[in-house]
C-alpha positions as CSV (number, residue, x, y, z in Angstrom):
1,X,36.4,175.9,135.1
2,X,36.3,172.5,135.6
3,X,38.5,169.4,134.6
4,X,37.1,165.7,134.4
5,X,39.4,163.2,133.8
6,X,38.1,160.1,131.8
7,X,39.1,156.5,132.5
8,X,38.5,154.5,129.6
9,X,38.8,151.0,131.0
10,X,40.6,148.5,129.0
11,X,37.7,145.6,128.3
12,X,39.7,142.4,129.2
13,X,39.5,139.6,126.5
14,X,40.3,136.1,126.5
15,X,40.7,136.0,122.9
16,X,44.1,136.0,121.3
17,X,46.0,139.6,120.3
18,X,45.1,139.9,116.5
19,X,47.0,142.8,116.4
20,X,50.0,141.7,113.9
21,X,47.5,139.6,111.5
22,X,46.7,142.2,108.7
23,X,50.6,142.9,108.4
24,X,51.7,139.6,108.2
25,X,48.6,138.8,105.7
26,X,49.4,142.1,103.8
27,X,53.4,140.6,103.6
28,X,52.4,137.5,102.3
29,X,50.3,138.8,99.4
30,X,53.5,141.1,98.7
31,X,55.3,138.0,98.4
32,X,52.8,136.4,96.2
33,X,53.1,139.0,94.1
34,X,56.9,139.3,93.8
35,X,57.0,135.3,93.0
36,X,54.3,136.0,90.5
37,X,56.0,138.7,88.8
38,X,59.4,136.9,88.7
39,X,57.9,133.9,87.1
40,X,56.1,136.1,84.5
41,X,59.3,138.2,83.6
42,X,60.9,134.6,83.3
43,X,58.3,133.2,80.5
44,X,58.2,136.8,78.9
45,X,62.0,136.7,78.7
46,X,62.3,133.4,77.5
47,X,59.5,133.9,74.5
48,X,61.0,137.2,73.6
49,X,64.4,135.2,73.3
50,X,63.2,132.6,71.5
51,X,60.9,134.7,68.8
52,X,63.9,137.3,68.1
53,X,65.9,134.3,67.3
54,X,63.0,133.1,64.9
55,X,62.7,136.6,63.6
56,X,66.9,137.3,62.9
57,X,66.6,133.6,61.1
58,X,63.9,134.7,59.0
59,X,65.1,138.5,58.4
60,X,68.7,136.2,56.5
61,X,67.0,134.1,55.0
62,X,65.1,137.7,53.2
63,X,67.2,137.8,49.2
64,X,68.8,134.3,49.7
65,X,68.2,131.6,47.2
66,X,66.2,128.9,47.7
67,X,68.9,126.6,47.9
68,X,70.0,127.3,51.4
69,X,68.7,125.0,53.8
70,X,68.7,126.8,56.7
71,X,65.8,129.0,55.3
C-alpha cells in the first residue's frame, strides 16, 4: 500500500483577514438587543407603576361617598 501526501497550498490574498467580522457583527446585535430590552423593561415598569397606582386609587374610592374629593 501506498501513502500520498496532499499539499493543499494556501491561495495568497491581498485582501484583508475577515476572519473576526461575523463575531464582532453577531456581538453587536447582542448588544442591540440587551439595550432594547432594558429600555422596554423600563417603559413596561414605569406603566405598570403608574396604572397600579391608578387602579389602588380607584379600588378606595369603591363604597365611599361622593363627597370625597380624592375619588
Amino acid at each position: 500500500m501506498t501513502v500520498v501526501k496532499t499539499h493543499y497550498h494556501r491561495r495568497q490574498s491581498t485582501a484583508p483577514d475577515d476572519r473576526g467580522e461575523g463575531v464582532i457583527s453577531a456581538a453587536i446585535a447582542v448588544l442591540i438587543m440587551a439595550f432594547l430590552g432594558v429600555g422596554m423593561w423600563v417603559a413596561f415598569n414605569a406603566t405598570f407603576q403608574h396604572t397600579a397606582k391608578n387602579v389602588n386609587n380607584q379600588v378606595n374610592c369603591i363604597g365611599q361617598t361622593t363627597s370625597s374629593s380624592s375619588c
